[in-house]
NUMARVEX-218203 format. One line per field, with one value per residue (C-alpha): residue number from 1; x, y, z. Coordinates in steps of 0.2 Angstrom, whole numbers, plus 5000, padded with zeros to 4 digits. Layout:
REM NUMARVEX-218203
num	c(NUM,...);
u	c(X,...);
v	c(Y,...);
w	c(Z,...);
This chain:
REM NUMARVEX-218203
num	c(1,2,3,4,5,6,7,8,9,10,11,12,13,14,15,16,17,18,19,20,21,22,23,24,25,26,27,28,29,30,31,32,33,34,35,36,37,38,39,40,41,42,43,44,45,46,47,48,49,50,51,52,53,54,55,56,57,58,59,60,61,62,63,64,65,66,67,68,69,70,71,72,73,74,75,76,77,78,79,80,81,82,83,84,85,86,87,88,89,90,91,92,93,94,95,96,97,98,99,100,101,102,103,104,105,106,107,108,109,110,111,112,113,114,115,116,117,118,119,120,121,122,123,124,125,126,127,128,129,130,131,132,133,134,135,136,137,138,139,140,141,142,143,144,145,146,147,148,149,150,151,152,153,154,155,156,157,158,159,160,161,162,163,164,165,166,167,168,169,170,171,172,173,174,175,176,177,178,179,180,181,182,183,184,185,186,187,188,189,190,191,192,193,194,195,196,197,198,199,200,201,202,203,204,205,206,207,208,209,210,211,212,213,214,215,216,217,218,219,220,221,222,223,224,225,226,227,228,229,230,231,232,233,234,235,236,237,238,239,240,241,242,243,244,245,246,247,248,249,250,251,252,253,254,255,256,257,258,259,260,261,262,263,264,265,266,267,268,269,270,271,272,273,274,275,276,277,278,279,280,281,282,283,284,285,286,287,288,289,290,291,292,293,294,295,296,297,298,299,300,301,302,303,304,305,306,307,308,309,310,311,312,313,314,315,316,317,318,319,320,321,322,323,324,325,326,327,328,329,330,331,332,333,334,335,336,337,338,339,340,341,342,343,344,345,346,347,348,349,350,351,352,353,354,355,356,357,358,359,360,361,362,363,364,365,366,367,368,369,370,371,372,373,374,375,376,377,378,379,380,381,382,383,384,385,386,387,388,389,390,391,392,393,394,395,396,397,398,399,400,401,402,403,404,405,406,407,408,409,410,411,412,413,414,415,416,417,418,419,420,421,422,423,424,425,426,427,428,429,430,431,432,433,434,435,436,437,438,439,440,441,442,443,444,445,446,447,448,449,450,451,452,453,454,455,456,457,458,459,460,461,462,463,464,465,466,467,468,469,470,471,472,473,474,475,476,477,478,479,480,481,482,483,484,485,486,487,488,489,490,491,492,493,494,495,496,497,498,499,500,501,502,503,504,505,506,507,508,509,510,511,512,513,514,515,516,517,518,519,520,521,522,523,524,525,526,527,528,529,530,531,532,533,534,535,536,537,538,539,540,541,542,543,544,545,546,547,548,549,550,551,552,553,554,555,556,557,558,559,560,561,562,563,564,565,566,567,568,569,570,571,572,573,574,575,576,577,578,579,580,581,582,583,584,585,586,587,588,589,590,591,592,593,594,595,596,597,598,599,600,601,602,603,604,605,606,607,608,609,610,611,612,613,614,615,616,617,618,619,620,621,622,623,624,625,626,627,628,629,630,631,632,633,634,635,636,637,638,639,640,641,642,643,644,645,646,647);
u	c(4800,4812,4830,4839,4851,4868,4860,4859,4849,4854,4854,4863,4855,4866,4858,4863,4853,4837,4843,4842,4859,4858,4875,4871,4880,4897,4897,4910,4908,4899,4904,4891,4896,4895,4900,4890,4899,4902,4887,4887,4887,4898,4895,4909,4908,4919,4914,4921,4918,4925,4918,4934,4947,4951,4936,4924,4906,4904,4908,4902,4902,4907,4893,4880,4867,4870,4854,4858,4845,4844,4829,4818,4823,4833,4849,4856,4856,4870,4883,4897,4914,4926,4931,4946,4950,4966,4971,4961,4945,4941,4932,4931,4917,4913,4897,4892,4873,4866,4875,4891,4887,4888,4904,4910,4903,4911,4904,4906,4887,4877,4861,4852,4838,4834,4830,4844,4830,4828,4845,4846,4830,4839,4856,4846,4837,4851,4864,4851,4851,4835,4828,4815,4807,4817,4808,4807,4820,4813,4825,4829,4846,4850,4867,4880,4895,4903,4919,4927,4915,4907,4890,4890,4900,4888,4872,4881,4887,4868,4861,4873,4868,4851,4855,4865,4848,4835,4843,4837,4847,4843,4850,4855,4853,4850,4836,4830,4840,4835,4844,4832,4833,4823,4825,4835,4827,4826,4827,4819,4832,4825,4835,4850,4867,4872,4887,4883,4868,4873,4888,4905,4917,4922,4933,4932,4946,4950,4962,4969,4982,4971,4965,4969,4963,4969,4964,4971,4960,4967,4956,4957,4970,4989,4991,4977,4978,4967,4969,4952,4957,4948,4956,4948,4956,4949,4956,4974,4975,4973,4981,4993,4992,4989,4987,4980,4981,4972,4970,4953,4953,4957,4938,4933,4927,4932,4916,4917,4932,4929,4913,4926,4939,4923,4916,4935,4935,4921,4926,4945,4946,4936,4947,4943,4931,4932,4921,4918,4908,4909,4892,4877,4871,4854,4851,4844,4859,4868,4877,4864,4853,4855,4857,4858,4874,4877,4895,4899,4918,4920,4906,4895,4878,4869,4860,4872,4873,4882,4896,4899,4894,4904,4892,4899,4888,4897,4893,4875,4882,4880,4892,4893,4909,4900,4908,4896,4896,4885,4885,4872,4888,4881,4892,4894,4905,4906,4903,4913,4907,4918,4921,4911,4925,4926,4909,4910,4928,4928,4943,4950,4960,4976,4972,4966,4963,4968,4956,4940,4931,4938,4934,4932,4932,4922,4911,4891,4892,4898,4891,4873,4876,4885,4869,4871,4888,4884,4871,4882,4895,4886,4881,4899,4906,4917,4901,4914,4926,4911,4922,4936,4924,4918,4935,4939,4922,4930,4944,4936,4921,4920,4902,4897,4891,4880,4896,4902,4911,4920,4916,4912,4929,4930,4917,4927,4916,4923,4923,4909,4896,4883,4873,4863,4875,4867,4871,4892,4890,4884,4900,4912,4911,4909,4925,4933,4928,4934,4951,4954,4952,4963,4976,4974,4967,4981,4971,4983,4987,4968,4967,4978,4975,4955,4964,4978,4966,4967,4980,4992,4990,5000,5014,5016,5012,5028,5037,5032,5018,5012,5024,5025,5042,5031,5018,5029,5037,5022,5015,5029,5026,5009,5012,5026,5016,4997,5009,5004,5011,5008,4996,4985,4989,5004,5001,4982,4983,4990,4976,4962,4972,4970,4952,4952,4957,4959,4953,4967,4974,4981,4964,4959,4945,4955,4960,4976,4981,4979,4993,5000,5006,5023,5018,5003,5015,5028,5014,5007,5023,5026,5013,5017,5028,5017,5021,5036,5053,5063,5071,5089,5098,5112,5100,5095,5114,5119,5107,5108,5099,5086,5081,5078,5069,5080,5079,5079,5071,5080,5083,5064,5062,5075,5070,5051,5056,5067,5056,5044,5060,5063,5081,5084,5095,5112,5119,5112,5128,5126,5108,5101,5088,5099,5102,5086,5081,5091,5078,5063,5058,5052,5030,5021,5009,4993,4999,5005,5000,5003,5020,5028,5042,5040,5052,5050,5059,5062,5080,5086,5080,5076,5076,5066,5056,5040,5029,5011,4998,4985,4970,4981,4990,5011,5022,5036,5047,5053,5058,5042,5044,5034,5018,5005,4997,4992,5004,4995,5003,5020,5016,5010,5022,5041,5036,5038,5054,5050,5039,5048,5041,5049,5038);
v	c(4939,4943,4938,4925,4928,4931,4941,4957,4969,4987,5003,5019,5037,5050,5069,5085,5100,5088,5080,5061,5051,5031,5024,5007,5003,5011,5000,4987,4986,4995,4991,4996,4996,5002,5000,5001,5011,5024,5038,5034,5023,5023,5019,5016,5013,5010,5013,5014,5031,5030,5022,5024,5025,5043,5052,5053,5051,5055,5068,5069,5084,5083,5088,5080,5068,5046,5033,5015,5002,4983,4973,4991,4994,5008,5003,5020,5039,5050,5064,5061,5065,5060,5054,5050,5045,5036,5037,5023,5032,5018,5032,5029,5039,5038,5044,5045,5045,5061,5054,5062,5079,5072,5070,5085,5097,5103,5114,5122,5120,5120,5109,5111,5103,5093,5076,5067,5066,5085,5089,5078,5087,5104,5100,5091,5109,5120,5112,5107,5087,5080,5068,5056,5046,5051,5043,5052,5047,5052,5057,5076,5077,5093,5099,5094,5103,5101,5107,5104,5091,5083,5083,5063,5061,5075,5064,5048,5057,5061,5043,5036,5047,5043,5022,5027,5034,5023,5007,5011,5009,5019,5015,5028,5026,5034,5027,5038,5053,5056,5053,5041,5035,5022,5013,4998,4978,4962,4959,4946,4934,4933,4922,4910,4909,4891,4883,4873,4886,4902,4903,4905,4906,4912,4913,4913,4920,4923,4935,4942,4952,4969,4960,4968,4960,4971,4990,5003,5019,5034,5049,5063,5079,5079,5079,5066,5052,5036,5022,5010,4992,4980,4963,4947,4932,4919,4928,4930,4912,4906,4921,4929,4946,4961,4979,4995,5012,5026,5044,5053,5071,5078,5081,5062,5057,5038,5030,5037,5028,5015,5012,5016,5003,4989,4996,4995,4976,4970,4977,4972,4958,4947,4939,4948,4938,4942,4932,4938,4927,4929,4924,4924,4943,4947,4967,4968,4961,4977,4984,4985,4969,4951,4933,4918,4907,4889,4879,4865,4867,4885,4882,4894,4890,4905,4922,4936,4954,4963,4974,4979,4976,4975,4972,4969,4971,4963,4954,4951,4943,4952,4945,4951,4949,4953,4953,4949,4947,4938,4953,4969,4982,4999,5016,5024,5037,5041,5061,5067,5084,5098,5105,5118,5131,5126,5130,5150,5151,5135,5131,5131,5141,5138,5145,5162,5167,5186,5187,5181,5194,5209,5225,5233,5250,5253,5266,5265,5258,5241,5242,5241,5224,5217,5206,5199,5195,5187,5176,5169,5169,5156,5147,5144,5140,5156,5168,5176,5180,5193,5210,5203,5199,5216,5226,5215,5222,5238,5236,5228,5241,5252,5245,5251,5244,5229,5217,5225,5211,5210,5189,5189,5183,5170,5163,5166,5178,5198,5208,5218,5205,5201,5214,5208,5215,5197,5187,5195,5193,5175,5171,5181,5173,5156,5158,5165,5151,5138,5146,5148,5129,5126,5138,5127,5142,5153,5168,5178,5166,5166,5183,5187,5169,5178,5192,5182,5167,5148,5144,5155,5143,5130,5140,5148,5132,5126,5140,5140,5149,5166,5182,5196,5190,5176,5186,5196,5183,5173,5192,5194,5177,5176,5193,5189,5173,5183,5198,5208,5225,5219,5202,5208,5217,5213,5222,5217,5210,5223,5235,5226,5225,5240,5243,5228,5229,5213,5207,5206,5191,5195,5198,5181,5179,5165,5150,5144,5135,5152,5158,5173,5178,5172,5154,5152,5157,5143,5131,5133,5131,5116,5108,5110,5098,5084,5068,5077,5072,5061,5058,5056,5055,5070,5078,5094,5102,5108,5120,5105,5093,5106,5110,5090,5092,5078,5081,5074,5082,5093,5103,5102,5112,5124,5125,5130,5142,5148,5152,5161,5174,5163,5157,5143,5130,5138,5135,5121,5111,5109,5109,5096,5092,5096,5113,5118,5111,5126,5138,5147,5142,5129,5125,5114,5101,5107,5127,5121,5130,5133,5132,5126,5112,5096,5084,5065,5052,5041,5033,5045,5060,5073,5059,5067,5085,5090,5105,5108,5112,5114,5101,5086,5086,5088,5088,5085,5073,5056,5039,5039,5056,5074,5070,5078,5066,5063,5070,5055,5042,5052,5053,5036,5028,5037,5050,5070,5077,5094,5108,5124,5140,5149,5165);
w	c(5084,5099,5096,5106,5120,5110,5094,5092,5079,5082,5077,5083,5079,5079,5082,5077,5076,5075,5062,5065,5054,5057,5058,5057,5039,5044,5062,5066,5084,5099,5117,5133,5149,5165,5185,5200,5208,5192,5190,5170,5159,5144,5124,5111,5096,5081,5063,5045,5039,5021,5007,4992,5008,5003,5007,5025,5022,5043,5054,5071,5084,5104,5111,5104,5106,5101,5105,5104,5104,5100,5095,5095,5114,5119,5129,5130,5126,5130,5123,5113,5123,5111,5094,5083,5066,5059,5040,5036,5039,5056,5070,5086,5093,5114,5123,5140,5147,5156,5174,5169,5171,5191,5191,5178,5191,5208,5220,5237,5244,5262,5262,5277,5283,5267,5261,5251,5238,5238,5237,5221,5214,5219,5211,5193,5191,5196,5183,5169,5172,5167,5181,5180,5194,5214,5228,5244,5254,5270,5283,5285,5285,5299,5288,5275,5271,5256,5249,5233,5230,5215,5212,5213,5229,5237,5231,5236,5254,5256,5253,5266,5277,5274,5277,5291,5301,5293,5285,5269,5253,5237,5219,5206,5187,5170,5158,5143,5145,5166,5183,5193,5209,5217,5233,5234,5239,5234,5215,5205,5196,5178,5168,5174,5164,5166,5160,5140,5138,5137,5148,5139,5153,5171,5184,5204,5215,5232,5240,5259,5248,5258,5273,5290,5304,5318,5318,5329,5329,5335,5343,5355,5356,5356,5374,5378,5364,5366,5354,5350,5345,5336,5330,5325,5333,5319,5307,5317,5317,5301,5291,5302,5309,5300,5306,5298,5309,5306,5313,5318,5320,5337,5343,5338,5354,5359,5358,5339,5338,5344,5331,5318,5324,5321,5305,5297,5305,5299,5280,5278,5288,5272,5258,5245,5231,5214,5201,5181,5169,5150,5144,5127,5130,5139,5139,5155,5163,5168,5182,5198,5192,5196,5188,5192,5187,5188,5182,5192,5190,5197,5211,5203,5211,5215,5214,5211,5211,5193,5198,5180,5165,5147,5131,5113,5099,5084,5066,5072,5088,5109,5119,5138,5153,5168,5187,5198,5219,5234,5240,5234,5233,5230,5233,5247,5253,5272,5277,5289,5295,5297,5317,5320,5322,5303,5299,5298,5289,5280,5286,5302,5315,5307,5291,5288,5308,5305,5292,5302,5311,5308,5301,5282,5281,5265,5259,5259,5242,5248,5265,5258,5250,5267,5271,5254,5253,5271,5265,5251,5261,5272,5260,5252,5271,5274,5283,5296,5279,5274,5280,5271,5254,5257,5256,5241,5234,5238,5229,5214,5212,5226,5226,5208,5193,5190,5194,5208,5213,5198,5193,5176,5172,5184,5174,5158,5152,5147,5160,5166,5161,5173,5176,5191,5206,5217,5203,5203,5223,5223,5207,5218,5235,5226,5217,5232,5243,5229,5227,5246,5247,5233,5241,5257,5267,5263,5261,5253,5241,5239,5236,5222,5213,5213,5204,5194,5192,5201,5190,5202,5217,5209,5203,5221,5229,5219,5226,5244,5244,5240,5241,5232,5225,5216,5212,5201,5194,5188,5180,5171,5165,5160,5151,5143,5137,5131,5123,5137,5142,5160,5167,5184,5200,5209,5222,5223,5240,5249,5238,5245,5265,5264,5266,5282,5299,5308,5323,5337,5341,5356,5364,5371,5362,5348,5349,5356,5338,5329,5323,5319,5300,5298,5307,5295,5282,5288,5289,5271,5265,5274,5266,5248,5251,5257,5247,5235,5247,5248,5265,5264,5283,5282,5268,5264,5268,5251,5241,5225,5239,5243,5226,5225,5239,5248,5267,5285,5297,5306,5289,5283,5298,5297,5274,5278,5291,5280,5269,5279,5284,5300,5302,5316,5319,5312,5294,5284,5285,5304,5308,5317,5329,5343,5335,5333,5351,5359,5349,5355,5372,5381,5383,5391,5382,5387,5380,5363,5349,5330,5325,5338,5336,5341,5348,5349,5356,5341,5342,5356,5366,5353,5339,5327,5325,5320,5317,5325,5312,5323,5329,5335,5317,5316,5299,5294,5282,5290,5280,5272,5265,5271,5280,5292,5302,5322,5337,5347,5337,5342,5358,5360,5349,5354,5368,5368,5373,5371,5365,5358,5353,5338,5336);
């Protein structure tokens, strides 16, 4: 006989080594939930693990595998993640379903010319996820790029691609151990939740707390700034007005802003609906389906979509608190493709430049494998890096051995490991290209964080940025702390330099924005401290304030040149913008470049400086603190004063 909405009859089968343990007797409570815009769903579950108080009768493993089901239907199957135990003997024990390997996983991946369903049939077998039932999505998509990226945000990037070019929504979920994904329409309402039925309690509100209904887009380079406005008059009225601002990179065109400006206006200028109902449960009311609720008081009257789900099983009894929305919210997360100058070394002109295109002088050894470090290097988005990869191979190997690249220990395996010389290359530029983004494109930060390990970048990055000053000191460190004799190489970057010879800059054939060493050196530096100052007008003078990291602008500028071995503006006592305005010489707009200072006419003629970065982007610290953000809003907002070159 099937249960009533409200009861509950379940069991919880807990695996280990095939070996099946029902843990039904020891329960007190299970709670399962989920979020639509989450990739799993979660199972916790609270148990009684003693019988006498003084001795466990359970003990579970992370790892592995808890079923739940209620009334003889499976509601879930997942791993366990985490559990504890108090001197009582209560355990509290939580699982996740297979969808959480999604987001456990990031990767630096290239799909080309593949269907989003493809590319979640290719990333399920490449990391082992079972998948069940994944419709073809149909639309090709030509290229996606993705950095740094989770597994889940690549798939969800991929499916709104796909809406983007044919309308069509696809929904994600896990049933029986396996991904699925089916294409979204228009659900059935089963069963309705209704006010002295079934319905406990809810609540309805509305909010313009994030509403904006005026948006300022802008676009184009430094030197030709457009804005893109949208605003909704309705809304302007009856609220108020409220703006938000945003920055496109320097190639968006204006029609792209533009369609920007009405895509954020249709999306923040809304109140904001929140509804949640506490109701009798019903399994198959979970995150992704819809009910119907009716209560007369709250207005409830409708067909609603579940945003997420909570479900208590408890003394017999399955209670649910459900938030639910008109609208069918699904997640979606925008791509924004990379410029194409981005595509070869992963990260732009600014970063890495000498590094692209040179020359490795290596012997045959590694030169035979030069077609297979490109191909990977391709595929990782760093292809004109392969010279460089190859006199790091040097250095590692001189292109011997069946790990010639030296990776087994980025995988924390012993060294020497992998014996397939592809499967070293394929782990080598992989790691490379992770650690290159981490270090923000400093490639000699990169280099010796592949030899030191990732956990490098972030002690450099505290510091400024790689030297070999910090390179010592973090050896001595990490040796001091593993009861070493010594940690690493400290000299491993110049050892694999050694073997490279970069392409000239001076040849006309880069950019304008690519600099040369020390300015690619000032700018990393000047990005570690993105979000960590405080601006203090008069900061920054005494060597107390700069180890606070309190500044104005004027001694940012002069601190991160500093830094670099670049002293401007006089002493730190008087520096100011009308020092440092007297250093270099004067450019024209359209000729600026990497580096350069930036003066705007905030309060007064050279009221506040700046540094390029490159791409329409300036940083420095003002009252909100160090940021890098557009030189069109600068220029369009204060005006430029002046353009100085320092190297």
């Amino acid at each position: 006989m099937a249960l009533l909405h409200g009861q509950s009859n379940i069991k919880v089968a807990y695996i280990e080594n095939g070996v099946t343990t029902y843990l039904e007797p020891l329960i007190e409570t299970v709670i399962w939930s989920g979020d639509v815009m989450q990739a799993a769903r979660r199972l916790d579950i609270t148990l009684h693990v003693t019988i006498d108080g003084t001795k466990r009768i359970f003990k579970p493993k992370n790892g592995m595998e808890i079923r739940f089901f209620n009334d003889g239907f499976e509601y879930f199957r997942g791993v366990v993640f985490t559990y504890s135990i108090d001197h009582t003997g209560m355990m509290k024990i939580t699982a996740y379903d297979e969808a959480i390997y999604l987001n456990k996983n990031t990767d630096t991946r290239i799909f080309r010319n593949m269907t989003a369903s493809q590319i979640i049939k290719q990333i399920c077998t490449e990391y082992g996820i079972a998948s069940g039932t994944i419709v073809d999505t149909g639309y090709v998509i030509p290229k996606l790029i993705f950095r740094e990226k989770t597994l889940y945000e690549m798939i969800i990037m991929a499916l709104t691609e796909t809406k983007k070019q044919t309308g069509k929504r696809f929904f994600m979920y896990t049933a029986i151990g396996k991904v699925n994904v089916v294409e979204r329409k228009k659900q059935m309402v089963p069963y309705v939740i209704e006010s002295g039925v079934n319905l406990i309690s809810g609540s309805h509100t509305l909010s313009i707390e994030d509403l904006r209904n005026v948006i300022n887009v802008f676009s184009g380079d430094g030197d030709k700034p457009s804005v893109s406005s949208a605003k909704n008059n309705e809304s302007i009225k009856r609220f108020g007005l409220m703006k938000h601002v945003e920055y496109m990179d320097g190639d968006a065109t204006k029609s792209q802003a533009d369609q920007r400006a009405k895509e954020l206006l249709s999306k923040m200028s809304r109140e904001t609906a929140t509804s949640t109902i506490e109701a009798l449960g019903i399994g198959y009311a979970f995150a992704g389906r819809a009910c119907y609720v009716k209560d007369v008081m709250i207005g409830f009257a409708n067909s609603y979509y579940i945003t997420n789900d909570t479900h208590t099983f408890e003394d017999g009894m399955h209670r649910m608190a459900l938030g639910i929305s008109l609208t069918d919210e699904l997640p979606e997360i925008e791509y924004v493709a990379p410029k194409e100058k981005d595509t070869s070394n992963g990260w732009g002109s600014e970063n890495g430049a000498e590094y692209s295109g040179g020359k490795a002088t290596v012997n045959s050894n590694v030169r035979r494998y030069e077609e297979l470090v490109r191909k990977y290097a391709a595929k990782y988005g760093i292809e004109n890096m392969t010279e460089l990869l190859l006199a790091k191979m040097m250095q590692e190997s001189k292109g011997l051995g069946g790990d010639p690249m030296q990776s087994s220990e980025s995988l924390g395996l012993p060294p020497n490991t992998i014996k397939d010389p592809e499967k070293s290359i394929e782990q080598g530029v992989k790691y490379f290209a992770q650690v290159l983004e981490k270090a923000k494109g400093d490639v000699k930060l990169a280099l010796q964080s592949y030899n030191f390990g990732s956990g490098f970048i972030d002690y450099a990055l505290a510091r400024g940025g790689y030297s070999k000053e910090v390179a010592k000191q973090y050896s001595a460190m990490m040796a001091k702390k593993k009861g070493w004799s010594r940690y690493g190489d400290v000299n491993y970057v110049d050892h694999v330099l050694q073997y490279y010879t970069p392409e000239s800059l001076g040849n006309g054939s880069k950019s304008t924005d690519a600099p040369n060493s020390t300015i690619a050196h000032v700018i990393s530096i000047a990005r570690t401290y993105i979000g960590k100052t405080k601006y203090v007008w008069g900061g920054g003078r005494t060597e107390s304030q700069r180890n606070r990291n309190m500044f104005d602008c004027s001694s940012f500028v002069k601190h991160v040149f500093l830094r670099a071995g670049v002293d401007i503006g006089g002493p730190f006592s008087g520096v100011t913008t009308q020092t440092l305005v007297k250093e270099g010489r004067e450019v024209p707009m359209k000729d600026i470049r990497v580096g350069d200072l930036v003066f705007a006419h905030t309060n007064r003629k050279y009221g506040h400086v700046l540094i390029y970065t490159g791409n329409g982007k300036v940083i420095g610290c003002g009252e909100s603190g160090t940021k890098e953000n557009s030189l069109a809003y600068w220029q369009s907002t204060y005006g430029i004063d002046a353009i100085r070159r320092i190297v």
